[in-house]
FIMIDO-198659 format. One record per atom (N, C-alpha, C): residue number from 1; residue in three letters; chain; y, z, x. Coordinates in steps of 0.05 Angstrom, whole numbers, plus 5000, padded with zeros to 4 digits. Layout:
<bados>
NUM	ALA	A	Y	Z	X
...
</bados>
This chain:
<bados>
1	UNK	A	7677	9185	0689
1	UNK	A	7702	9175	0698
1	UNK	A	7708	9149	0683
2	UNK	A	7732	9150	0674
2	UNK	A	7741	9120	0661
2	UNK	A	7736	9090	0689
3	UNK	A	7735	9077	0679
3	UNK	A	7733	9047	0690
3	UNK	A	7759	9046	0713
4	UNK	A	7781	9050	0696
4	UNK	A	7812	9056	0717
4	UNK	A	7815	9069	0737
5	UNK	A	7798	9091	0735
5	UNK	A	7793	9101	0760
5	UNK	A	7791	9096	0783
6	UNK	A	7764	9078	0775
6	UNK	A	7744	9068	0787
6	UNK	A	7755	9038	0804
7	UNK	A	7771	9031	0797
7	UNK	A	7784	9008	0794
7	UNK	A	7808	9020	0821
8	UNK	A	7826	9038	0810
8	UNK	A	7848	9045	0831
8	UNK	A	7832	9049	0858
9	UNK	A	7814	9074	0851
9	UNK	A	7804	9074	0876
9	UNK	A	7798	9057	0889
10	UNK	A	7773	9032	0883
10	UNK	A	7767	9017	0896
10	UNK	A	7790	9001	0917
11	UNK	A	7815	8993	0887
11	UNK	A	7834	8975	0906
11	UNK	A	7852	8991	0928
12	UNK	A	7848	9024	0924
12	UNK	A	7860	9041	0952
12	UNK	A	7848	9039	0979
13	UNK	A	7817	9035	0976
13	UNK	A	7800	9042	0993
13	UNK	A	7808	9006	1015
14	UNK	A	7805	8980	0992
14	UNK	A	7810	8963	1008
14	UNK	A	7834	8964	1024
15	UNK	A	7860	8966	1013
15	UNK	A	7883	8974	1021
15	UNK	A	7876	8989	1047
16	UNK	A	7866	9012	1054
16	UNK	A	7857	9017	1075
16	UNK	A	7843	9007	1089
17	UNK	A	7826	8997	1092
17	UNK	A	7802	8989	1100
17	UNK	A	7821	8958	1120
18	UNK	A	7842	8950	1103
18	UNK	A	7848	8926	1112
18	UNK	A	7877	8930	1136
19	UNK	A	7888	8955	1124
19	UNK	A	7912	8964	1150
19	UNK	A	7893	8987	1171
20	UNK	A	7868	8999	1162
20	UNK	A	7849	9006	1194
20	UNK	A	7842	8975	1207
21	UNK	A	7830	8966	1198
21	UNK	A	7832	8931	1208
21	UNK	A	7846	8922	1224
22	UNK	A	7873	8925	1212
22	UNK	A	7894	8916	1230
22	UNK	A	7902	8923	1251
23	UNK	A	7895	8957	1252
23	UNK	A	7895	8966	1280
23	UNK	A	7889	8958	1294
24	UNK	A	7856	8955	1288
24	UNK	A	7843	8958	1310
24	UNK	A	7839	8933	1328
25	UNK	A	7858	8910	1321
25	UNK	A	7864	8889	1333
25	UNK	A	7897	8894	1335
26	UNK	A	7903	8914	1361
26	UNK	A	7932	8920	1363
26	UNK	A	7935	8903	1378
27	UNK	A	7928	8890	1394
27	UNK	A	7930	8865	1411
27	UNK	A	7939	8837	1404
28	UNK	A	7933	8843	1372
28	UNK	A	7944	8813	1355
28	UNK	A	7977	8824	1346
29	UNK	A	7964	8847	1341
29	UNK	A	7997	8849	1319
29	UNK	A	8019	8862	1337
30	UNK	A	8008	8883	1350
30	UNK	A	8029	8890	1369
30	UNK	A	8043	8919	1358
31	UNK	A	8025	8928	1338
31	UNK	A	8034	8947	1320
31	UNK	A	8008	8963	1308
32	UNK	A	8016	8990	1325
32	UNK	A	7995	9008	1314
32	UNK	A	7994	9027	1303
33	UNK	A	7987	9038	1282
33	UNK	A	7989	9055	1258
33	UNK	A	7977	9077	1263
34	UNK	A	7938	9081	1273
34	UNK	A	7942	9102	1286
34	UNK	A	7931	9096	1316
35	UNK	A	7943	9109	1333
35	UNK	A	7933	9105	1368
35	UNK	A	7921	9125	1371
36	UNK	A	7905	9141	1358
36	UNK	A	7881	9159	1373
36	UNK	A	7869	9148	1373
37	UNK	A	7853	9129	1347
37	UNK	A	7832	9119	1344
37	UNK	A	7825	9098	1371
38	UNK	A	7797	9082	1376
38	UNK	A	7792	9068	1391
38	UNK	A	7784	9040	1371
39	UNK	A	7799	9011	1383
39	UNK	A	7788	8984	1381
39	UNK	A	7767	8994	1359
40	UNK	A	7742	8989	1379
40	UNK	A	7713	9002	1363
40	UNK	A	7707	9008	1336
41	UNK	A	7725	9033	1343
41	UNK	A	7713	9051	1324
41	UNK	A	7729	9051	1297
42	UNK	A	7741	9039	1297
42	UNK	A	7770	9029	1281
42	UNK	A	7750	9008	1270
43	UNK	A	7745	8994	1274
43	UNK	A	7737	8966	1262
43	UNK	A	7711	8978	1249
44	UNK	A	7693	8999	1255
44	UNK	A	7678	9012	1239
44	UNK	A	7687	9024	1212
45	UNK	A	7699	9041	1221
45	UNK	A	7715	9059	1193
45	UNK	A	7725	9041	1179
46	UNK	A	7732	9008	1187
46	UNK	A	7750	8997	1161
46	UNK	A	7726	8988	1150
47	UNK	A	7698	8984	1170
47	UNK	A	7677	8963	1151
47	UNK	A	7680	8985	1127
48	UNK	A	7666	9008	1136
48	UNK	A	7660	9031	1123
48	UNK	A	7678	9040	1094
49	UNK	A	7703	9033	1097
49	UNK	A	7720	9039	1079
49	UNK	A	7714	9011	1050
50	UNK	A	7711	8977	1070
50	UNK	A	7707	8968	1057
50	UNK	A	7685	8959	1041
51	UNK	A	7653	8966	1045
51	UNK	A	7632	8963	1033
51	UNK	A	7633	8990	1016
52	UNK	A	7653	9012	1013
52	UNK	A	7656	9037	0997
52	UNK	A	7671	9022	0973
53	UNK	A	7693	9008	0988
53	UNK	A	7702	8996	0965
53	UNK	A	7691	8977	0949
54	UNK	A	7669	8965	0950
54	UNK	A	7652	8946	0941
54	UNK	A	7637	8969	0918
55	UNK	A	7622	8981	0928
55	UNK	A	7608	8998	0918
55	UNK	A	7630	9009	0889
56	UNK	A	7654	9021	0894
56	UNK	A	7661	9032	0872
56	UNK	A	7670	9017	0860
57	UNK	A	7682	8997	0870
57	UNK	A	7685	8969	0845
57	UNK	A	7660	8960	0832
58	UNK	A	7637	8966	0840
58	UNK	A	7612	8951	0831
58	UNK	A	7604	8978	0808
59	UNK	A	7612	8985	0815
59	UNK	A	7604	9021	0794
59	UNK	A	7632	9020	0777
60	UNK	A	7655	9014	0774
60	UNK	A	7668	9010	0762
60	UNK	A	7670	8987	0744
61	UNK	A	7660	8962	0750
61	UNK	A	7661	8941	0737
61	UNK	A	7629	8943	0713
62	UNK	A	7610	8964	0720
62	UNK	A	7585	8958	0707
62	UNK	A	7594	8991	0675
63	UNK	A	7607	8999	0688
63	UNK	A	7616	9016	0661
63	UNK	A	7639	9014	0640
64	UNK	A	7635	9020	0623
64	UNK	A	7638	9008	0595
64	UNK	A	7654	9027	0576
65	UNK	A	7679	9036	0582
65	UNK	A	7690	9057	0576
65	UNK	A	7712	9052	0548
</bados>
C-alpha cells in the first residue's frame, strides 16, 4: 500500500475515534450521534479506534514509497 493510504486512513480513524468520544460524554455536549451505544463502551471503541490510528500512522510514516 502507498504511504497515502496509510496516512488517510489513519487521519479517518482519528476523526472517529474523536466524534465516538464525544458521545460518550453526551452530558457535556448535549448532542448525541449514536444513542444505542453506552457512556462506557463508547469511550472504549474511541480508545480503540484511536491507538488503531496510531498504529497505521506508525506503519505509514515508517514506509518509503
Amino acid at each position: 500500500m502507498k504511504r497515502r493510504v496509510f496516512m488517510v486512513v489513519g487521519v479517518s480513524f482519528i476523526v472517529m475515534s474523536f466524534i465516538i468520544f464525544l458521545n460518550s460524554f453526551q452530558s457535556v455536549t448535549g448532542y448525541a450521534v449514536f444513542e444505542d451505544i453506552d457512556a462506557a463502551k463508547g469511550y472504549y471503541v474511541g480508545l480503540w479506534f484511536l491507538l488503531g490510528a496510531l498504529v497505521v500512522l506508525s506503519i505509514g510514516t515508517q514506509r518509503k514509497n
